[in-house]
DSSP file (Angstrom, degrees, kcal/mol; ACC not computed):
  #  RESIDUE AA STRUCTURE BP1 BP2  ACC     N-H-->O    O-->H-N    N-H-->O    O-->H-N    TCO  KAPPA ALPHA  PHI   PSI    X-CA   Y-CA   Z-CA
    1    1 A X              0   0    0      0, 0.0     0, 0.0     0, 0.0     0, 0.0   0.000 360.0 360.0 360.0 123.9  -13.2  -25.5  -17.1
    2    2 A X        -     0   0    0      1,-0.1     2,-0.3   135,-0.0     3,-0.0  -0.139 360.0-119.1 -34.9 144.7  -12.3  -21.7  -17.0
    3    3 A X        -     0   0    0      1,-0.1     2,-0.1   134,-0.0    -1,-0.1  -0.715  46.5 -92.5-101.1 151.2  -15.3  -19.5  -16.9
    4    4 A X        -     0   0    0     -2,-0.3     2,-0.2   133,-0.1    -1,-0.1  -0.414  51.2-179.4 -59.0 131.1  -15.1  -17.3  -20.3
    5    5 A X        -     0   0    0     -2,-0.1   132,-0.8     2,-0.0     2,-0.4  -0.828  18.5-139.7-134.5 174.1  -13.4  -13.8  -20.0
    6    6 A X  E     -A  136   0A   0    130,-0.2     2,-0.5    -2,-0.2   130,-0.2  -0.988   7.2-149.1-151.4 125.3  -12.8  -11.3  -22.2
    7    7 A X  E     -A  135   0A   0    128,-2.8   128,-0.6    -2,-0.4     2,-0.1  -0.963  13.8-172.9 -81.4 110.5   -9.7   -9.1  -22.6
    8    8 A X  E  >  -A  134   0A   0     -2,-0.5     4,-1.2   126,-0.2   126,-0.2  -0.392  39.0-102.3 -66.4 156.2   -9.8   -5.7  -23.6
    9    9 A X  H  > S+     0   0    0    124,-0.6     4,-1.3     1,-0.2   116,-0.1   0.661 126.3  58.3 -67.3  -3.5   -6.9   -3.2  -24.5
   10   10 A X  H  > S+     0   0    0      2,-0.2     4,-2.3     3,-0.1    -1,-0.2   0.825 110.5  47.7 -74.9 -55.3   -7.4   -1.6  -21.3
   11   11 A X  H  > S+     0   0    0      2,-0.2     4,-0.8     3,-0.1    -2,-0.2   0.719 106.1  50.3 -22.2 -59.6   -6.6   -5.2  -20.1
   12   12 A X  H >X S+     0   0    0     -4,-1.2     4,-2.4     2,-0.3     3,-1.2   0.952 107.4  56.3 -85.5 -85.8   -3.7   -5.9  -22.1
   13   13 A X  H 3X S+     0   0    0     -4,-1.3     4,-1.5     1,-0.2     5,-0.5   0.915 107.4  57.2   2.9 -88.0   -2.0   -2.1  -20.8
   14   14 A X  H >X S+     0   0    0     -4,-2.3     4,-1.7     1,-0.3     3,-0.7   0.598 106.6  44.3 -27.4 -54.2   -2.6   -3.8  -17.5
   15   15 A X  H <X S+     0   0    0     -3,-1.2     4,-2.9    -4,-0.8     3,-0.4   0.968 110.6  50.0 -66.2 -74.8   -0.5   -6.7  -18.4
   16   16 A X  H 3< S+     0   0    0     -4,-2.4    -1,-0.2     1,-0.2     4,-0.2   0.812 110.7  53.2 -57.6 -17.0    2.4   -5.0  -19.9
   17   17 A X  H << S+     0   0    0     -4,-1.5     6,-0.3    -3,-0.7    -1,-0.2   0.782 113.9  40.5 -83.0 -26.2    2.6   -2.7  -16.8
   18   18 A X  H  < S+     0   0    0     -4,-1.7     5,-0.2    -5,-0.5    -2,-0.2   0.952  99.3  70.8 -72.5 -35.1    2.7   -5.4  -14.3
   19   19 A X  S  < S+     0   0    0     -4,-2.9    -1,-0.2    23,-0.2    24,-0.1   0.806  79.9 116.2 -56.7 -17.9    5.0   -7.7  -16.3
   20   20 A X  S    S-     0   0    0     -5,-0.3    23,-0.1    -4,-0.2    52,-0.0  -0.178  75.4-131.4 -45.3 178.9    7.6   -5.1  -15.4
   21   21 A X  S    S+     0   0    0      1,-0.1    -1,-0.2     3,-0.0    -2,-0.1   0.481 111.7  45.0 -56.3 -40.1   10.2   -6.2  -13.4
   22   22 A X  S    S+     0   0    0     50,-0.0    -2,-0.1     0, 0.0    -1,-0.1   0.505  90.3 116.4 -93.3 -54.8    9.9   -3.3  -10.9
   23   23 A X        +     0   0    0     -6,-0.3    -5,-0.1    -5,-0.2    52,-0.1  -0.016  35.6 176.5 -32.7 118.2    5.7   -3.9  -11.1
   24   24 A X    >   +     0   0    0     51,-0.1     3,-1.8     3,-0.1    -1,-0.1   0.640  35.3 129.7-108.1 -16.4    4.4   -4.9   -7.5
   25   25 A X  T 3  S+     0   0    0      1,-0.2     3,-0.1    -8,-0.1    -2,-0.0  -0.074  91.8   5.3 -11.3  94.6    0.5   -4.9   -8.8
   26   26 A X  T 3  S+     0   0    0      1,-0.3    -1,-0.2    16,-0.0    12,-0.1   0.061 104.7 116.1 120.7 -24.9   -0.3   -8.2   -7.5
   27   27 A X    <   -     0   0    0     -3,-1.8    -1,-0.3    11,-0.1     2,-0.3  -0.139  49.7-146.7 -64.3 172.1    2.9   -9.3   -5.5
   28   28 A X        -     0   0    0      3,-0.3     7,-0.2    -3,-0.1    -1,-0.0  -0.977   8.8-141.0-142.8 154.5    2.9   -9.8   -1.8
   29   29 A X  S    S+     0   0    0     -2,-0.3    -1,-0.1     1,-0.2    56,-0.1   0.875 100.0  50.3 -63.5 -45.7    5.9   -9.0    0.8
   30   30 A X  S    S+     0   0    0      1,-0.2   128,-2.6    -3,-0.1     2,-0.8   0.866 104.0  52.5 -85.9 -26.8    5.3  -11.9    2.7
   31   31 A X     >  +     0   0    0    126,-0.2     4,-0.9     1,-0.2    -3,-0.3  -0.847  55.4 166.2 -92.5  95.1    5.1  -14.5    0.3
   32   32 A X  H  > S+     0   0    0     -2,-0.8     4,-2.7   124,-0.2     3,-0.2   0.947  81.5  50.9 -93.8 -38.5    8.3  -14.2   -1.7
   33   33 A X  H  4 S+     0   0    0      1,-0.2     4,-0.5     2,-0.2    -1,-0.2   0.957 115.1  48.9 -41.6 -57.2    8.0  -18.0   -3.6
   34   34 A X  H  > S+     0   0    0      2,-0.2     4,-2.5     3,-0.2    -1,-0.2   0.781 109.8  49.5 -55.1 -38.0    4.2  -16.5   -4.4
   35   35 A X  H  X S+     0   0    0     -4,-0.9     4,-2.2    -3,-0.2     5,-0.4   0.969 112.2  52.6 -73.9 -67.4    5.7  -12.9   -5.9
   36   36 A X  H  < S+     0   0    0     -4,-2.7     4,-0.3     1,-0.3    -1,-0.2   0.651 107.8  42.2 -45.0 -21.7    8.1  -14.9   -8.0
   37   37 A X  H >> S+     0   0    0     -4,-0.5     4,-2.1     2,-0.2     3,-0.5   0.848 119.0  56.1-105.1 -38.7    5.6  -17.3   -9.8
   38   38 A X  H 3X S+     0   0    0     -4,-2.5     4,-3.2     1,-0.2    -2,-0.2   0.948 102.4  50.1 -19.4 -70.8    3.3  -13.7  -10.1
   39   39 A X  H 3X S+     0   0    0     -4,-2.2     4,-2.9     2,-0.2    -1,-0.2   0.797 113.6  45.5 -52.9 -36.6    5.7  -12.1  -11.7
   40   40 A X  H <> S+     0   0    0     -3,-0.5     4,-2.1    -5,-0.4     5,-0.3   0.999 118.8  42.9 -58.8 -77.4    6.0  -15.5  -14.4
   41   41 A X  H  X S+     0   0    0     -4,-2.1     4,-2.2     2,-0.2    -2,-0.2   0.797 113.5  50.7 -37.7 -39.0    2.3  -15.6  -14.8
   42   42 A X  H >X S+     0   0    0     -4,-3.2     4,-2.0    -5,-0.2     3,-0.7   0.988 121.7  43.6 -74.9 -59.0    2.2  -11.2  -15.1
   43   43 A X  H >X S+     0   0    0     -4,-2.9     4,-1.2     1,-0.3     3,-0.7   0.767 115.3  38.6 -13.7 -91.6    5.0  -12.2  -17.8
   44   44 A X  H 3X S+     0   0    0     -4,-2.1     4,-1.2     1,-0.2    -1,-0.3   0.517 112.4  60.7 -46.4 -38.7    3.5  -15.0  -19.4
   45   45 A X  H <X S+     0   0    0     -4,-2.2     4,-3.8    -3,-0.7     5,-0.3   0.964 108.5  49.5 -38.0 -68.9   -0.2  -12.9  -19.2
   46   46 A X  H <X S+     0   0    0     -4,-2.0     4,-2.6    -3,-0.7    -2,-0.2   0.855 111.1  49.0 -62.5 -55.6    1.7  -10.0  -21.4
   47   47 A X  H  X S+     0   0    0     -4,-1.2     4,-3.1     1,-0.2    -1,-0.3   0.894 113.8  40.2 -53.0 -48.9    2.9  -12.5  -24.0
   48   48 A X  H  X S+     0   0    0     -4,-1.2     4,-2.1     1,-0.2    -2,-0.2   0.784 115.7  50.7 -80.0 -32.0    0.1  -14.1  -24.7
   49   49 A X  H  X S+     0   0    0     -4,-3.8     4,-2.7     2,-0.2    -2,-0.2   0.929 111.8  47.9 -61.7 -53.4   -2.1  -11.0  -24.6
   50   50 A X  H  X>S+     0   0    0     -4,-2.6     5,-1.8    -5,-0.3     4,-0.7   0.996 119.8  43.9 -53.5 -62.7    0.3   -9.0  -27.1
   51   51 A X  H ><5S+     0   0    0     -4,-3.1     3,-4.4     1,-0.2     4,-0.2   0.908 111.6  48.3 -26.0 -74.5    0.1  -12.5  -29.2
   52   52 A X  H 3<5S+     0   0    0     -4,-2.1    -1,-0.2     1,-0.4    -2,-0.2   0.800 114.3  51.1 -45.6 -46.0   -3.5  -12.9  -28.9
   53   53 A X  H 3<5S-     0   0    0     -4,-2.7    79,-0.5    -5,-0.2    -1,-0.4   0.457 109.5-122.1 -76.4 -10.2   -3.6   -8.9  -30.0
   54   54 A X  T <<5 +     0   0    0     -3,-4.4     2,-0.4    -4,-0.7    -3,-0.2   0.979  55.6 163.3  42.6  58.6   -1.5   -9.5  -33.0
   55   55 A X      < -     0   0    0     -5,-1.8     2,-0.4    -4,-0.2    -1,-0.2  -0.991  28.5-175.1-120.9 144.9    1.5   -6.7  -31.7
   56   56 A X    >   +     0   0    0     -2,-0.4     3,-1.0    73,-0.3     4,-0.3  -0.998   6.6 175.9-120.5 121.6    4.5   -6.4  -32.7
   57   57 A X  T 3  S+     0   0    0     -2,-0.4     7,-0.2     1,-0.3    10,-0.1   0.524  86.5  62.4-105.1   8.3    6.0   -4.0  -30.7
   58   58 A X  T 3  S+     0   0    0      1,-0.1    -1,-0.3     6,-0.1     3,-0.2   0.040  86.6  79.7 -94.8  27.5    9.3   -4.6  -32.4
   59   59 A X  S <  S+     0   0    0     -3,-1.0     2,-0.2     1,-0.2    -2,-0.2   0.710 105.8  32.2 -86.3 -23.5    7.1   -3.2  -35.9
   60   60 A X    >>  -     0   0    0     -4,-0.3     4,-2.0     1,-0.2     3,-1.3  -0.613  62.8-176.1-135.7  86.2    7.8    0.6  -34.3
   61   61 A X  H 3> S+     0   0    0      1,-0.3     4,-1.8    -2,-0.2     3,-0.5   0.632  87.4  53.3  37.9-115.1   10.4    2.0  -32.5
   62   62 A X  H 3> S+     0   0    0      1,-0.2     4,-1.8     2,-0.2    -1,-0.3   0.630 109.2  55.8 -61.4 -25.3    9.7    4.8  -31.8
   63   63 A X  H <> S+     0   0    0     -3,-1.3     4,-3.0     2,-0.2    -1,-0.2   0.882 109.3  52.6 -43.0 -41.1    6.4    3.3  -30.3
   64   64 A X  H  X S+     0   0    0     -4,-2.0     4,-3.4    -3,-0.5    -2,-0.2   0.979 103.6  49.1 -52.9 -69.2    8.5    1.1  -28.4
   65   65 A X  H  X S+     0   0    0     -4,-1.8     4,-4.0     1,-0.3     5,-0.3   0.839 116.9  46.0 -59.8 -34.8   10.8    3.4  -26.7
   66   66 A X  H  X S+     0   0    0     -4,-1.8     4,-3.0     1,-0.2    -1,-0.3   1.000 112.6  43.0 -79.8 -32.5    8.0    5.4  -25.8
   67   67 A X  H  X S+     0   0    0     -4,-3.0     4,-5.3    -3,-0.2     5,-0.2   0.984 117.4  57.5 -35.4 -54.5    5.7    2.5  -24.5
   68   68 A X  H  X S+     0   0    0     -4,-3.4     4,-1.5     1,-0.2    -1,-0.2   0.936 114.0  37.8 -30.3 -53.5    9.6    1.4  -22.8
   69   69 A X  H >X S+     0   0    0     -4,-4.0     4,-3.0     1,-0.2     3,-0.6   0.922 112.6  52.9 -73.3 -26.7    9.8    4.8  -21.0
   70   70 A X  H 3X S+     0   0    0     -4,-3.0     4,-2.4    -5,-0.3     3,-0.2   0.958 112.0  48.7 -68.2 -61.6    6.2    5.0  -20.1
   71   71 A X  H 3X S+     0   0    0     -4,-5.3     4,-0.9     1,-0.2    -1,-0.3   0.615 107.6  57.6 -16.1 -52.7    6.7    1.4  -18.5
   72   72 A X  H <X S+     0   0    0     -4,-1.5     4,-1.8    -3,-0.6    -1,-0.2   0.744 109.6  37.9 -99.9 -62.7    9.6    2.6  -16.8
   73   73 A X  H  X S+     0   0    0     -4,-3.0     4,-0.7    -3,-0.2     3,-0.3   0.997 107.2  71.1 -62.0 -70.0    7.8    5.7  -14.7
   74   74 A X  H  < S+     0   0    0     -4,-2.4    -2,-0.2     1,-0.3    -1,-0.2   0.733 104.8  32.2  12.5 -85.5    5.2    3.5  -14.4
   75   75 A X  H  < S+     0   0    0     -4,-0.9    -1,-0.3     1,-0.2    -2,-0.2   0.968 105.6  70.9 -39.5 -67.7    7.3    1.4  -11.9
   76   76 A X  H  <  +     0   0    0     -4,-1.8    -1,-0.2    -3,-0.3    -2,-0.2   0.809  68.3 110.4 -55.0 -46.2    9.2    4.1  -10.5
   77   77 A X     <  +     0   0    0     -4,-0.7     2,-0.2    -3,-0.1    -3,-0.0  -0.029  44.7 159.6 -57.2 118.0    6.1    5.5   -8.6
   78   78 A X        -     0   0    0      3,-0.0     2,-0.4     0, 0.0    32,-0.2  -0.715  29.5-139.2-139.3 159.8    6.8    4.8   -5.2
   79   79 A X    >   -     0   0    0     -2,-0.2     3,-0.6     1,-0.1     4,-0.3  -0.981  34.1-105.7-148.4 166.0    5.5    6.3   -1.7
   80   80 A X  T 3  S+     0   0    0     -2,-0.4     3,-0.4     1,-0.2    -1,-0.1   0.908 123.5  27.8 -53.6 -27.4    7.3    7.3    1.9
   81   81 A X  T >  S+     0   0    0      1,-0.2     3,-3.2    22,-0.1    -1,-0.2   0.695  84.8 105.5-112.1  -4.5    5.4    3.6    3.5
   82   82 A X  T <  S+     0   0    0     -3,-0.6    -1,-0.2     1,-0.3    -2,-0.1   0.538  84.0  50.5 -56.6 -10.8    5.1    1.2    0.3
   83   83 A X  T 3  S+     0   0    0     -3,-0.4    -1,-0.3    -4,-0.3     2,-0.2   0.324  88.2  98.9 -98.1   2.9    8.2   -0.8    1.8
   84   84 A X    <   +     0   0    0     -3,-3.2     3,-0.1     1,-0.1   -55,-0.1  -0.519  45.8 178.6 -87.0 140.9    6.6   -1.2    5.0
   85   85 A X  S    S+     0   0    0      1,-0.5     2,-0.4    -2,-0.2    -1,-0.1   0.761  83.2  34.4-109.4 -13.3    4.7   -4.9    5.8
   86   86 A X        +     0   0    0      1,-0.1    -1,-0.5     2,-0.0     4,-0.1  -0.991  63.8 165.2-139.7 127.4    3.8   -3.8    9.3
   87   87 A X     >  +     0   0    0     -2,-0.4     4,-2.4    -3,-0.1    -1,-0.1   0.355  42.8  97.9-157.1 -21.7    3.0   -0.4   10.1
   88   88 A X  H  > S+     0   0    0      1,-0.3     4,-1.7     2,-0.2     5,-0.1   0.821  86.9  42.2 -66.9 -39.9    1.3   -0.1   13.5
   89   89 A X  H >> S+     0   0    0      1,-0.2     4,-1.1     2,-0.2     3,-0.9   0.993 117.2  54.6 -63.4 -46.1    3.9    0.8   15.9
   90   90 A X  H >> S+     0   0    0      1,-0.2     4,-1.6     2,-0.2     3,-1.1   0.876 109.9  46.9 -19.8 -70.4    5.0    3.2   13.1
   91   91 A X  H 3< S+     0   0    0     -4,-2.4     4,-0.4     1,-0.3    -1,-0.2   0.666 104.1  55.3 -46.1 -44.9    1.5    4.6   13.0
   92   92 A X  H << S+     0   0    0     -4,-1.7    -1,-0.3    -3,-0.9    -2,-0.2   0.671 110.4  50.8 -68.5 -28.0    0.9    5.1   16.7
   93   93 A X  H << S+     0   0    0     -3,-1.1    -2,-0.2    -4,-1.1    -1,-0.2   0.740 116.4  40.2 -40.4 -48.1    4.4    7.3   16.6
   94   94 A X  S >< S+     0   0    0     -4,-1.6     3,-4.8     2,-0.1     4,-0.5   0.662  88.1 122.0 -91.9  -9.6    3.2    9.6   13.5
   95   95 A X  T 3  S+     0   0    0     -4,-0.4     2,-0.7    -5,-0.3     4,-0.1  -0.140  85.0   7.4 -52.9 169.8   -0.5    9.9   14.8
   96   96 A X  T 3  S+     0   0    0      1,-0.1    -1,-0.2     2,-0.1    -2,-0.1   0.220 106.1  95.5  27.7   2.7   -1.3   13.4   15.2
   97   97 A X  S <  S-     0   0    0     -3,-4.8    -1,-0.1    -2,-0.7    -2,-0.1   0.971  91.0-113.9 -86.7 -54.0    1.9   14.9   13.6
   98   98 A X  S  > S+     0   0    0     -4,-0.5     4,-0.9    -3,-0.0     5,-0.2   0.063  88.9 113.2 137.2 -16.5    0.8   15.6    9.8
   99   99 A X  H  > S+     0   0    0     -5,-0.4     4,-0.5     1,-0.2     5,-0.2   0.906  78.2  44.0 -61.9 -43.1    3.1   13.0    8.6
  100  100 A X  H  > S+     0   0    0     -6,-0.3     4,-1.5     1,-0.2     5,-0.2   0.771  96.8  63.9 -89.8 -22.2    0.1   10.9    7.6
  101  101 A X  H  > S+     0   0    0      2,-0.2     4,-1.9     1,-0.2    -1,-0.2   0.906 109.2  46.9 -54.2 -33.0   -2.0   13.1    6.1
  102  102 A X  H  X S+     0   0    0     -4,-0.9     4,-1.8     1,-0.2    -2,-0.2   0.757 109.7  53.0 -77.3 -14.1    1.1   13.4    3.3
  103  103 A X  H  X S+     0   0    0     -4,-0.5     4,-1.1     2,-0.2    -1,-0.2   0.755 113.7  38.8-115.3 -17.4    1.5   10.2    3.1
  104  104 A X  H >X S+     0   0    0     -4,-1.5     3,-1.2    -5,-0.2     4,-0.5   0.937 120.5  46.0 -72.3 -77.7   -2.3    9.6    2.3
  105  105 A X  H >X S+     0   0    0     -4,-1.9     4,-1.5     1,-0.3     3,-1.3   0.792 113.2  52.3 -79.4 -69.3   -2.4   12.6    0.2
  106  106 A X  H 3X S+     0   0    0     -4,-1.8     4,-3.2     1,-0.2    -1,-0.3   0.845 106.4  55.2  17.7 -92.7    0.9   11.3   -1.3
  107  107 A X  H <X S+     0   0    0     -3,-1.2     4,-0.6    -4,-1.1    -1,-0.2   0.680 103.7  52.6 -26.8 -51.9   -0.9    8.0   -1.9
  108  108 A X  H <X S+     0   0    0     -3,-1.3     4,-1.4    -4,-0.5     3,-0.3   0.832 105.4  55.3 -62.9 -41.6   -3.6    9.6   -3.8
  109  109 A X  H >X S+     0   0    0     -4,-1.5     3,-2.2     2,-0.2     4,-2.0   0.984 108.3  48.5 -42.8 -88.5   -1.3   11.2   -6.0
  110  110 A X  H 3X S+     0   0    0     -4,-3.2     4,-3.3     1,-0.3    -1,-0.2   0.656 104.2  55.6   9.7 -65.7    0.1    8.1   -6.7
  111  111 A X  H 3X S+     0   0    0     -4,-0.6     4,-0.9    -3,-0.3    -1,-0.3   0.863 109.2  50.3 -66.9 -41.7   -3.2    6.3   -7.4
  112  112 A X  H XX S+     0   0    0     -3,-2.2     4,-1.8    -4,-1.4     3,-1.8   0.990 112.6  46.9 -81.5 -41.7   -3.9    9.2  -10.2
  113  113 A X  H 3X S+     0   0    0     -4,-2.0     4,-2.8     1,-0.2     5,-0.4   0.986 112.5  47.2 -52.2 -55.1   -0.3    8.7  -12.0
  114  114 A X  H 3X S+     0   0    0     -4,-3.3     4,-0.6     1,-0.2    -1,-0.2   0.775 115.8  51.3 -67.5 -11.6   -0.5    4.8  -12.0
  115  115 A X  H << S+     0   0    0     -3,-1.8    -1,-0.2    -4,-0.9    -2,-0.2   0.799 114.6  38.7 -90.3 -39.7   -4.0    5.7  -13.4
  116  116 A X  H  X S+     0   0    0     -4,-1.8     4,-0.8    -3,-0.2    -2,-0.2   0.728 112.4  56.9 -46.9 -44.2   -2.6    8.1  -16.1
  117  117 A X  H >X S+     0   0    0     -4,-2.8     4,-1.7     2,-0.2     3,-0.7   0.840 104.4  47.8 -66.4 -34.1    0.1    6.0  -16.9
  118  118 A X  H 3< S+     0   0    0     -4,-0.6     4,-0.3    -5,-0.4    -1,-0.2   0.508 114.7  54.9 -93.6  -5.5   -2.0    2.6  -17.8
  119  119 A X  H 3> S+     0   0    0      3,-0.1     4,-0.5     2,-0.1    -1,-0.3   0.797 105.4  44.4 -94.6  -7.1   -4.2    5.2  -20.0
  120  120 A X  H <X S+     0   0    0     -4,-0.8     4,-2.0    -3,-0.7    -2,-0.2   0.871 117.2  51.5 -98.9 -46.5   -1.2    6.6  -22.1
  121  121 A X  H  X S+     0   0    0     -4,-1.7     4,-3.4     1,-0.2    -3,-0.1   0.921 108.4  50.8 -61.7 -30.5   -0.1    2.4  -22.4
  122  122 A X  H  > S+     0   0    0     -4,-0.3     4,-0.9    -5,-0.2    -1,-0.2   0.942 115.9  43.2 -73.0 -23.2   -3.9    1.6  -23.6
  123  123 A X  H >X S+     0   0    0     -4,-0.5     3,-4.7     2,-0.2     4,-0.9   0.880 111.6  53.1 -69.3 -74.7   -3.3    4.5  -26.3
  124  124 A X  H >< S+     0   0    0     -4,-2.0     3,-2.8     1,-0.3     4,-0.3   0.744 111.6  46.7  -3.2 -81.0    0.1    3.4  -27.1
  125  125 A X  H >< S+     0   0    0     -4,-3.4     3,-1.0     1,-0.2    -1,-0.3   0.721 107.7  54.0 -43.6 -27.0   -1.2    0.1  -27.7
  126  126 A X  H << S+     0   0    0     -3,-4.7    -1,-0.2    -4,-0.9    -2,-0.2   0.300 101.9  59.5-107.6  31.4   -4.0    1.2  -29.8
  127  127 A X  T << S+     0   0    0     -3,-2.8    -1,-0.3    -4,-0.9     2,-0.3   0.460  83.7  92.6-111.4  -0.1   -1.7    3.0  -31.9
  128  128 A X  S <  S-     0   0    0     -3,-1.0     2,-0.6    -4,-0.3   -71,-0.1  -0.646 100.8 -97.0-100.7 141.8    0.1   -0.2  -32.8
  129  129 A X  S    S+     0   0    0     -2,-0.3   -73,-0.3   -73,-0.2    -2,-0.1  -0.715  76.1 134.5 -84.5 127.4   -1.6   -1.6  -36.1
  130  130 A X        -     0   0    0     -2,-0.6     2,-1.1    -4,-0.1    -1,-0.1  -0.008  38.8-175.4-156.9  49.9   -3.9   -3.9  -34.6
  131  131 A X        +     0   0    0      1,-0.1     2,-1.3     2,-0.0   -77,-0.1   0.319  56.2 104.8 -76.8  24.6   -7.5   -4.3  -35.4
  132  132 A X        -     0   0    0     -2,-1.1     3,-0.2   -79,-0.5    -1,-0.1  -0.668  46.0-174.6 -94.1  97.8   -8.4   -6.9  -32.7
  133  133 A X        +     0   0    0     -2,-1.3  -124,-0.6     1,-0.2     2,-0.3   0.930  66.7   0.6 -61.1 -45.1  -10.5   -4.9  -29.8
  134  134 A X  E     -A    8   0A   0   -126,-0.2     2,-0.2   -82,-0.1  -126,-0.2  -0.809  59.1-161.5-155.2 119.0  -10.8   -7.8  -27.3
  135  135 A X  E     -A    7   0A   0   -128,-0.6  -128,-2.8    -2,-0.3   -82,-0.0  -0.463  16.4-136.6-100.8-171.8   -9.7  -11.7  -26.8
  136  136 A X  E  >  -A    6   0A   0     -2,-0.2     4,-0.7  -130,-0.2  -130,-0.2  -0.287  32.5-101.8-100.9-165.1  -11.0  -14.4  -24.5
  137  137 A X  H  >>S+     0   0    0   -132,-0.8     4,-1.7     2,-0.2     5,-0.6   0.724 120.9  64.0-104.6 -14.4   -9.5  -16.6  -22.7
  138  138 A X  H >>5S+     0   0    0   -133,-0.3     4,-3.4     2,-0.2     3,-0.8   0.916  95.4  59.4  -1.9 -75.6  -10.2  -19.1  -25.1
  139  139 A X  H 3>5S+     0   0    0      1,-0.3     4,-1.1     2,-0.2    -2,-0.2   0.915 111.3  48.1 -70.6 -42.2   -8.1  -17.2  -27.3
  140  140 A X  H 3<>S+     0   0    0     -4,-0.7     5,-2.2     1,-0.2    -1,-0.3   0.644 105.1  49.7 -46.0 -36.8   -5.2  -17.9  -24.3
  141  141 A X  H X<5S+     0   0    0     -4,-1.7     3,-9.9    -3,-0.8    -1,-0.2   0.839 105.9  62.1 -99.5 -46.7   -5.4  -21.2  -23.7
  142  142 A X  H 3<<S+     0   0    0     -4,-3.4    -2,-0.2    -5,-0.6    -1,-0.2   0.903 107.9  38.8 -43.5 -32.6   -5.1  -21.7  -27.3
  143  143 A X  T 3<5S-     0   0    0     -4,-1.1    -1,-0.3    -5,-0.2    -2,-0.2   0.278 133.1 -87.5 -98.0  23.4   -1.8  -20.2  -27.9
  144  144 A X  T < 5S+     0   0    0     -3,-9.9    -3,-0.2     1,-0.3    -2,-0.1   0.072  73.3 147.7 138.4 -58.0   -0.7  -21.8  -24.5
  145  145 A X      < -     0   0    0     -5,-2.2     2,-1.2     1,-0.1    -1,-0.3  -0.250  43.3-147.6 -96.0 122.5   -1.4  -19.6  -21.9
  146  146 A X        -     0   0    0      1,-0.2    -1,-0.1    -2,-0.1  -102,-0.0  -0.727  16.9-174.4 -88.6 124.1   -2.3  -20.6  -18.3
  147  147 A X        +     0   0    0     -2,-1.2     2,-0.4   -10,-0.1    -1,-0.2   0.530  56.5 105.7 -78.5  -7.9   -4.8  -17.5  -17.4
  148  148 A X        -     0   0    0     -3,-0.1     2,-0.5     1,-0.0    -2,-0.1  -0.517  66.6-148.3 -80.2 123.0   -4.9  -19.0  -13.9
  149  149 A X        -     0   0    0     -2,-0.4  -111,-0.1     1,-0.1    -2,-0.1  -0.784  30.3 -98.8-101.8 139.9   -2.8  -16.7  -11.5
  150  150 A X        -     0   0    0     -2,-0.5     2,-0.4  -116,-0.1    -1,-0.1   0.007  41.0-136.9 -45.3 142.3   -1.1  -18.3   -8.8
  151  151 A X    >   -     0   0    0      1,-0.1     3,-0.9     2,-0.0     4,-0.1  -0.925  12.8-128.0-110.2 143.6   -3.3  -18.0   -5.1
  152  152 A X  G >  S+     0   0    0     -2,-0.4     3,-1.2     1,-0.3    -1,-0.1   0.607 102.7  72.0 -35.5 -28.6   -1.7  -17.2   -1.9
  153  153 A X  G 3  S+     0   0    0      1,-0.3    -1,-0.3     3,-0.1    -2,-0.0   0.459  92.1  70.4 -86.0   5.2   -3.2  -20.1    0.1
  154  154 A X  G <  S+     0   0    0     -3,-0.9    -1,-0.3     2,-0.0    -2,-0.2   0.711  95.4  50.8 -92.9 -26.2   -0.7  -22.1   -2.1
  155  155 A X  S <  S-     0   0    0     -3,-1.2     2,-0.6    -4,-0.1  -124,-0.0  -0.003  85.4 -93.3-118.4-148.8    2.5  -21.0   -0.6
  156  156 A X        -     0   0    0   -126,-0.0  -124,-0.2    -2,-0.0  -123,-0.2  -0.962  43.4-111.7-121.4  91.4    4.6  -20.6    2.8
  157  157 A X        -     0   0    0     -2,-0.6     2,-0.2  -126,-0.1  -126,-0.2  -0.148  34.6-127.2 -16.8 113.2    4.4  -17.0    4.7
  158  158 A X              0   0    0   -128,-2.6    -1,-0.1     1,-0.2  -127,-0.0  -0.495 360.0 360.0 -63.5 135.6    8.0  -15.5    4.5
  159  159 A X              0   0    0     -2,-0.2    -1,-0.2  -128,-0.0  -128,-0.1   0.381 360.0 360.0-107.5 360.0    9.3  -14.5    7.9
């Protein structure tokens, strides 16, 4: 048995920014089988949360499109090493130029946008007529939803 959780609309944000497409929150490089069933589960998370939450985000528009674009930036926030899986020889090259100090400082940057962005989605959302503040997982299962996210220790290391 699932141990009891509780979703919030901060929660629920969370969900609808990973399900992007573009969303790596959660993925791994090396495991591509494992990113793929994520991405299903971040998916399937989103649905069932929105349900659960009684939104319809086809009731507004103009909600939408902005939720759409917000999503959208969301994604797009990228940095100079975020493609890298192995970084060391790299590292020992840039040490002492200044290159990683930007790319930390970078990084932080980064960290406050993806932190802004999932606060403009939890307004969005709470601007959507909705009066349900938080479901369980209970409330998940019921309508369907496996809350269980796939674990790494399931799949193959990509080489």
């Amino acid at each position: 048995m699932l141990p009891l959780m509780e979703y919030t609309r901060r929660d629920l944000a969370q969900a609808v920014l990973d399900a992007h497409p573009a969303g790596k929150r959660g993925l791994n490089m090396f495991y591509g089988a494992f990113s793929d069933d994520m991405k299903k589960h971040q998916v399937e998370m989103r649905d069932g949360l929105l349900k659960a939450f009684g939104i319809d985000l086809d009731s507004n528009m103009a909600m939408k499109m902005m939720l759409k674009a917000t999503i959208a930036s969301n994604a797009a926030i990228t940095g100079p090493m975020d493609d890298f899986g192995e970084v060391g020889l790299l590292i020992r090259k840039l040490e002492g130029s200044g290159v990683l100090d930007k790319v930390q400082e970078i990084h932080a940057l980064n960290r406050m946008s993806a932190k802004a962005h999932l606060d403009i989605v939890e307004e969005l959302l709470g601007l959507v007529d909705s009066t349900v503040e938080s479901v369980t997982t209970e409330d998940l299962t019921a309508l369907g939803v496996n809350v269980t996210p796939p674990k790494t220790d399931d799949y193959e290391m990509d080489y």
